[in-house]
C-alpha positions in Angstrom: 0.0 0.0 0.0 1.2 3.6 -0.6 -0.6 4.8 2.3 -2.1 7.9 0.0 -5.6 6.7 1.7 -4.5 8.1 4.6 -2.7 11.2 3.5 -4.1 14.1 6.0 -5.1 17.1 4.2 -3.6 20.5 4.3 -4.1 21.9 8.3 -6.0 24.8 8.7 -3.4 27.6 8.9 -1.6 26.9 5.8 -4.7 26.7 4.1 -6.3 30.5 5.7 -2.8 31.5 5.0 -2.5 30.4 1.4 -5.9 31.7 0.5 -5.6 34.7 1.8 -1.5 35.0 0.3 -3.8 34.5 -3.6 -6.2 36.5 -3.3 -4.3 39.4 -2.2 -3.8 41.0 -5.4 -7.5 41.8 -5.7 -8.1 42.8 -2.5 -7.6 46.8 -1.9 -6.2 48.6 1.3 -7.8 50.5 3.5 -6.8 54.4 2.8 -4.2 54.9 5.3 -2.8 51.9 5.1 -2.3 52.1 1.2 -0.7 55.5 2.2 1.9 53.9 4.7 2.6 52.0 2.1 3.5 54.2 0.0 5.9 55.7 1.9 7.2 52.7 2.7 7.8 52.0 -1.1 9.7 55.9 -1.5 11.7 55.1 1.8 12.9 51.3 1.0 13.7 52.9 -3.0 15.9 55.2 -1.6 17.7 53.3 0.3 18.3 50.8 -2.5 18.8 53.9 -4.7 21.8 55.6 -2.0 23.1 51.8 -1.3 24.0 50.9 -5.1 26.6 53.6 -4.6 28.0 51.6 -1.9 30.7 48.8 -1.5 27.9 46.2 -0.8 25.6 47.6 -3.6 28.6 48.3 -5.7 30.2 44.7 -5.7 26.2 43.1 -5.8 26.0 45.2 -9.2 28.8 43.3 -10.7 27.8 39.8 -9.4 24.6 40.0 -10.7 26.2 41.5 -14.0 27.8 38.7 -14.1 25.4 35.9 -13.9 23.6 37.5 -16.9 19.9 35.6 -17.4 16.7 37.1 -19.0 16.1 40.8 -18.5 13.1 40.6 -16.3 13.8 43.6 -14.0 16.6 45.8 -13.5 19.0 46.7 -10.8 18.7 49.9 -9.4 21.5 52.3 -9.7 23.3 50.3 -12.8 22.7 49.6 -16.6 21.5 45.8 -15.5 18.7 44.2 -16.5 18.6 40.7 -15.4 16.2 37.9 -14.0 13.7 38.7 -11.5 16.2 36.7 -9.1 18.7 38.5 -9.4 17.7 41.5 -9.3 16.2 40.6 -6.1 19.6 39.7 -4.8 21.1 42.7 -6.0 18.7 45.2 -4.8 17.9 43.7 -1.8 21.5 44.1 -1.1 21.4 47.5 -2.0 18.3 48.7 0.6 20.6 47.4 3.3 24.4 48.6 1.8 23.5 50.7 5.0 21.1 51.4 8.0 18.8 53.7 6.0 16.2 50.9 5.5 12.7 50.6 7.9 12.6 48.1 10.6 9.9 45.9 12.7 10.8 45.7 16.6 8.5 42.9 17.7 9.4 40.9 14.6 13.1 42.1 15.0 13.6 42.4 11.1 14.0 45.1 8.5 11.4 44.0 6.5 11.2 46.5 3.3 15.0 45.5 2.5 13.5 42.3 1.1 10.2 42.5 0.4 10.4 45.9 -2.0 13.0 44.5 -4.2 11.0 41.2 -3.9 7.7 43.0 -4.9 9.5 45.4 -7.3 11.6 42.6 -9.6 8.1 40.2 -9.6 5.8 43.2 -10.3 8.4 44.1 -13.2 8.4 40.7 -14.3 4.8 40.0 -14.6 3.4 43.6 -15.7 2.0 44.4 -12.7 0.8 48.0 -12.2 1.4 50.4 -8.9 -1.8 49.6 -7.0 -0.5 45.5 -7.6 2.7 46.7 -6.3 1.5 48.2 -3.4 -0.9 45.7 -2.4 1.7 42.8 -2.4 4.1 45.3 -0.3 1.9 45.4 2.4 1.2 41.8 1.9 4.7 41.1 2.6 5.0 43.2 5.4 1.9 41.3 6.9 3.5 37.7 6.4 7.2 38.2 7.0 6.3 39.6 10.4 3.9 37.1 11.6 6.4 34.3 10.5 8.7 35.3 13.6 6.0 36.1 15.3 4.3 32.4 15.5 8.2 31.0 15.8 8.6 33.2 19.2 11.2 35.7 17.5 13.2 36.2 20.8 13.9 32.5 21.5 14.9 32.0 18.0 17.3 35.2 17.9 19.0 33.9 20.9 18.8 30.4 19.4 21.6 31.8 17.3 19.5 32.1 14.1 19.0 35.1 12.3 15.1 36.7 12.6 16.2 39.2 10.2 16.6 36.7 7.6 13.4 35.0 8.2 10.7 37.4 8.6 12.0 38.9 5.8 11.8 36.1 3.3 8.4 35.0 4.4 7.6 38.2 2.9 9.5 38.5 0.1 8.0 35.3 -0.8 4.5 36.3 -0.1 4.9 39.5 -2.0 6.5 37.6 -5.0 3.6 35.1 -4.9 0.5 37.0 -5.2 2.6 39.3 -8.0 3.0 36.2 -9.7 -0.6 35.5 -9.6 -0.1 31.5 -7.9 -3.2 30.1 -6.8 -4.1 28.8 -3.1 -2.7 25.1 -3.8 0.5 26.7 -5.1 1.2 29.0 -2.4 1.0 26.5 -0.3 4.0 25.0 -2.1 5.4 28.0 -2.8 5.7 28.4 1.1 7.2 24.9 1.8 10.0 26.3 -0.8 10.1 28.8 1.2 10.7 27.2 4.5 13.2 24.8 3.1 15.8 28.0 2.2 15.1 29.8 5.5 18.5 30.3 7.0 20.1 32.6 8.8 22.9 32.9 11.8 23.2 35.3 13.8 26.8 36.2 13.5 26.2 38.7 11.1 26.9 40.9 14.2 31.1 40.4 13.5 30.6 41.4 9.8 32.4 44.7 9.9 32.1 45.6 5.9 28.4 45.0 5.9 28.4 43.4 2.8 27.5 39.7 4.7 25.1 41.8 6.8 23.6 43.3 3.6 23.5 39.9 2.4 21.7 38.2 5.2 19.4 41.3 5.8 18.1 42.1 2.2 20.0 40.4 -0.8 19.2 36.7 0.4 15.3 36.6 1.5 14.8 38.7 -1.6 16.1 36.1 -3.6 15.3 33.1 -1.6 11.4 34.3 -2.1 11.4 35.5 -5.4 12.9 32.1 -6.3 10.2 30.1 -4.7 7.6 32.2 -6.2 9.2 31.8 -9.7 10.0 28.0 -9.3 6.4 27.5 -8.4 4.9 29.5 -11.1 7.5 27.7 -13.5 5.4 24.1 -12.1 7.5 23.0 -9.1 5.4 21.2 -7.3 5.7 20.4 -3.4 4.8 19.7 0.2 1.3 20.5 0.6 1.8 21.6 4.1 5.4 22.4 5.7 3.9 23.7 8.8 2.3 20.1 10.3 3.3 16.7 9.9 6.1 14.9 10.9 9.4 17.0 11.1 7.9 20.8 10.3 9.0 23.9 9.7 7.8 25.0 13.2 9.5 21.2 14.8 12.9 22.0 13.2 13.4 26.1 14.5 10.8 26.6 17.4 10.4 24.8 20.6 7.1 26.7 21.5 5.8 27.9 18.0 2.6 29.7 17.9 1.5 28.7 14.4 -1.8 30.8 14.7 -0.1 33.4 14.7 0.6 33.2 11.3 -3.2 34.2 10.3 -4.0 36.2 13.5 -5.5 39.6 12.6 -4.7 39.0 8.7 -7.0 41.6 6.7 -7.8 43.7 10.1 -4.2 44.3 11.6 -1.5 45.4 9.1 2.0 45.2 10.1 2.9 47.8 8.3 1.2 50.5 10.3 3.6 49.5 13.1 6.9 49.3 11.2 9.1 52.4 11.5 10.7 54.6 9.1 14.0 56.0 10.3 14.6 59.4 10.7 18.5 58.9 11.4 20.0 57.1 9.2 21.9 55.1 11.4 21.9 51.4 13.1 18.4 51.4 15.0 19.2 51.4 18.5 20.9 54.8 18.3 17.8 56.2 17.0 16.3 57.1 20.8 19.8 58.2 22.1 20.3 60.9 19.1 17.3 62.0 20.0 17.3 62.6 23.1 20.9 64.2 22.7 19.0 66.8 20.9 16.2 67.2 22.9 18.3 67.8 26.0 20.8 70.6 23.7 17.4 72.0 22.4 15.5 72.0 25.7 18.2 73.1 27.9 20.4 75.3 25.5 23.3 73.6 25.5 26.2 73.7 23.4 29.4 71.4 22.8 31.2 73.7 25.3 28.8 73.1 28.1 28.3 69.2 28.0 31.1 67.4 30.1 29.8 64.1 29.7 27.0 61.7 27.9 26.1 58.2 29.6 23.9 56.0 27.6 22.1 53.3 29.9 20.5 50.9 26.8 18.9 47.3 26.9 21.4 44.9 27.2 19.8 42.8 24.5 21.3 45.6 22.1 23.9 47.7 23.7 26.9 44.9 22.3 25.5 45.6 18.5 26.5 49.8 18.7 29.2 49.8 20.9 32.4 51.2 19.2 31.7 49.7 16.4 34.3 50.2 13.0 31.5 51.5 11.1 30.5 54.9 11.9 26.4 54.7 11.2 26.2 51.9 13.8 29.1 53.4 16.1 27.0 54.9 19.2 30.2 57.0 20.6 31.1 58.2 17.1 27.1 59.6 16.3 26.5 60.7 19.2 30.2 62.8 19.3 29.7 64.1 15.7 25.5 65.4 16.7 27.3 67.4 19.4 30.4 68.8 17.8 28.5 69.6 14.3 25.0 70.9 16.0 23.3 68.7 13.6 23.7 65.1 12.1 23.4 64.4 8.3 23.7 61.5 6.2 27.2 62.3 4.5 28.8 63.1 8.2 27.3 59.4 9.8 29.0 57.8 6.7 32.5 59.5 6.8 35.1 57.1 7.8 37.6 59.8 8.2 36.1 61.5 10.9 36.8 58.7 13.3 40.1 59.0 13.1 39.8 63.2 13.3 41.4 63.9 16.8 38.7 66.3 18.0 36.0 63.3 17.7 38.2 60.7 19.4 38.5 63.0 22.0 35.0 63.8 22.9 34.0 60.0 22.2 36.1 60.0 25.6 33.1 61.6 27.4 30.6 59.1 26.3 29.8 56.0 28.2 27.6 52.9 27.3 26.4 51.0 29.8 24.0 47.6 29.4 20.8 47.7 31.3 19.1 44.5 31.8 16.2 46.2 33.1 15.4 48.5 29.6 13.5 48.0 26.8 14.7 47.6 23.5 14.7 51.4 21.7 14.0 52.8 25.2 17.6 53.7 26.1 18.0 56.2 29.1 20.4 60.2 28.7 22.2 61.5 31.1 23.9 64.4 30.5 26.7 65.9 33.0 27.5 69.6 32.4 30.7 71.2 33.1 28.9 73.3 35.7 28.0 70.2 37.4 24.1 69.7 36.5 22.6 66.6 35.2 20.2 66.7 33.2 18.3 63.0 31.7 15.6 61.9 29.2 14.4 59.3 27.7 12.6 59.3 24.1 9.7 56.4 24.6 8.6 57.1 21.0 11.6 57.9 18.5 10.6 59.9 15.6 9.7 57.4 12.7 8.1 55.2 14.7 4.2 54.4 14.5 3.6 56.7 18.1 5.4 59.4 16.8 5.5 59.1 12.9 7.4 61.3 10.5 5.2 63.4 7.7 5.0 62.8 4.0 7.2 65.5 3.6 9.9 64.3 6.2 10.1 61.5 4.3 10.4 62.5 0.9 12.8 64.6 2.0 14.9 62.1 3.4 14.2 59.9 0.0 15.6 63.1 -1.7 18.8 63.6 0.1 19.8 60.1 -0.4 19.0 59.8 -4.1 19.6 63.4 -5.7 23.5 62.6 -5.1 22.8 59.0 -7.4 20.2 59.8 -9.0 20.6 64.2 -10.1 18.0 66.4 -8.3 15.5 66.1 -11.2 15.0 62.4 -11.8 15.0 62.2 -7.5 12.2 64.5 -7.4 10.2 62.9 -10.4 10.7 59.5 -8.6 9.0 60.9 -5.3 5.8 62.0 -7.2 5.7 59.0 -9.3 5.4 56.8 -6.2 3.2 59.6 -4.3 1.0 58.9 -7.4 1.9 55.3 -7.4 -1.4 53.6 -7.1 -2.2 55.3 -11.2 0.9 53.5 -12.5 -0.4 50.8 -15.4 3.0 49.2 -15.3 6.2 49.2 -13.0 8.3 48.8 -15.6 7.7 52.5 -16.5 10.0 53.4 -13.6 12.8 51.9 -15.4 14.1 55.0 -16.9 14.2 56.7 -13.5 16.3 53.7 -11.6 18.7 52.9 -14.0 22.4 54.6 -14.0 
């Protein structure tokens, strides 16, 4: 006997979960989320748009270039037009050359670093217009984040593996699928294909070129998912469902997995309304501290001159990954040295290598102590400043700026998206870019923004 008789059917989360990753396409967003999603779309381009001019998004260019393949959908920043995966890898790479890129804090991923160029290279592929685009963003957004969610994503981070490569390819792959039009039976093998490349360690953390880290972040669940939507499309045919049965996805990375999770709240709670957008470019756990640096200068009027000392109390759970670190945009000393000394931070000034080796920043850096907190939440670190006239003064940002309590405007943001592609880009094409996706939802084809990303 084969024992077919007895095959059990597809459980009912993969099956809500599947039906509901097909039919996304045709299903439109709510105003404001569609808006979020938006700027989510200008923010994530920008940062693939500013990272193809660096070392990680420079040396992706010329792999990819390499590989040839089809031209399906281009690499941003370059004259490439290659395969829908690899432009996935490339430009995935490219939103997280550097910290520019949104993040998730419960799912503890940068989400739109995978599932824009994800969405972007399928909706390219296939046709798909700007309100298709948009929809399978937020799609992505929705699945990547529950898929650390139902693992537990703090056991698995200190499990050693890497939640910032799995949320983000659970939506990459969601956002590739519905783009690519699969039906309910074939997302459901679309996501064992995806569970079988989900990888990820977490010593990322030692990487100090960022290319690994831009790797594991962005270039890899982009092209993990966008391969699993393309094999499936292409007829691969697979596990009906990887998340029950003997030896599942959930049995082989979670010893208490919450797999309801996966499909709690889908259609009524949209993860995307709670991911931030960064107003710093810089690693996330310096956001708070930078601003609360400049909330006690502005506040209490007080100038490089007066401030004798900085102590930084932050969650031990993500003091280690800012702590003198070699690069200066997740270096907490270094930012926090160069906001003081400059009265301002920008993004050219939080990327210069050279100025942490310039004597008058090692020397305040001297006055700035981190110290672990066991007792702090993440993103919630404590300020103290000393002053040379012996006051203290202390704050602590609960809600940085970017973040769903205490969001950034439509014109915050496309300002940021315009400082970091006017220098790649020119001024002009930047600015056309910005309204074409403020306008994005009239777009008959994503392929028409071509023109604008290529070098």
């Amino acid at each position: 006997m084969s024992g077919k008789e007895n095959k059990p059917g597809p459980g009912p989360v993969i099956s809500e979960l599947a039906t509901y990753i097909a039919a996304a396409g045709d299903r439109p967003l709510p105003a404001e989320v569609a808006s979020k999603t938006g700027l989510h779309l200008l923010d994530t381009l920008a940062a693939m748009v500013s990272g193809s001019a660096l070392h990680p998004g420079e040396i992706a260019v010329e792999y990819v270039r390499g590989l040839g393949g089809t031209e399906e959908s281009v690499v941003i920043g370059s004259d490439v037009v290659t395969t829908a995966v690899n432009a996935a890898l490339a430009n995935g790479m490219a939103a997280h050359a550097d910290e520019t890129d949104d993040s998730h804090l419960s799912s503890r991923s940068h989400l739109g670093c995978a599932v824009v160029p994800a969405a972007l290279a399928m909706a390219e592929r296939e046709g798909r217009g700007g309100e298709a685009l948009l929809r399978a963003v937020a799609l992505g957004y929705d699945i990547g984040a529950r898929a650390t969610l139902s693992l537990g994503a703090d056991q698995l981070y200190e499990a050693g593996h890497s939640t910032h490569s799995f949320a983000p390819l659970f939506g990459a792959a969601a956002a590739a699928g519905t783009l690519a039009r699969l039906n309910a039976d074939q997302v459901r093998w679309m996501l064992s294909y995806t569970a079988q490349q989900a990888s990820g360690v977490n010593c990322w953390a030692r990487d100090e070129g960022h290319v690994e880290k831009a790797f594991d972040f962005g270039g890899m669940p982009a092209r993990n998912g966008v391969g699993a939507a393309t094999m499936v499309a292409a007829g691969f045919t697979g596990v009906d469902d990887v998340f029950t049965g003997p030896r599942n996805f959930f049995f082989a990375f979670s010893p208490r997995p919450e797999p309801e999770l996966l499909i709690d709240g889908l259609g009524s709670r949209f993860e995307i309304m709670d991911t931030n957008i960064k107003k710093w470019s810089v690693g996330s756990p310096i956001q708070a501290a930078l601003d609360s640096v400049q909330a006690l200068m502005e506040e209490h009027g007080l100038e490089r001159a007066d401030i004798e000392r900085i102590r930084v109390l932050m969650s031990d759970k993500e003091s280690h990954v800012v702590d003198n670190r070699a690069m200066p945009d997740i270096n907490l000393q270094h930012l926090l040295s160069l906001l003081v000394l400059d009265g301002g931070l920008t993004f050219l000034s939080s990327h210069d290598y050279d100025r942490m080796q310039d004597a008058e920043v090692l020397k305040f850096r001297e006055r700035i102590e981190l110290v672990p907190d066991p007792d702090l939440p993440r993103r919630q670190p404590v300020v103290e400043i000393g002053t040379a006239d012996g006051q203290t003064f202390s704050h602590r940002t609960a809600a940085v700026r970017g973040t769903p309590e205490n969001p950034m405007t439509r014109q915050e943001v496309e300002a940021k998206a315009d400082d970091l592609m006017a220098p790649v880009l020119g001024t002009a094409r930047s600015k056309e870019l910005i309204a074409k996706i403020r306008g994005i939802g009239a777009l008959g084809d994503a392929r028409a923004l071509r023109p604008l990303l290529v070098a």
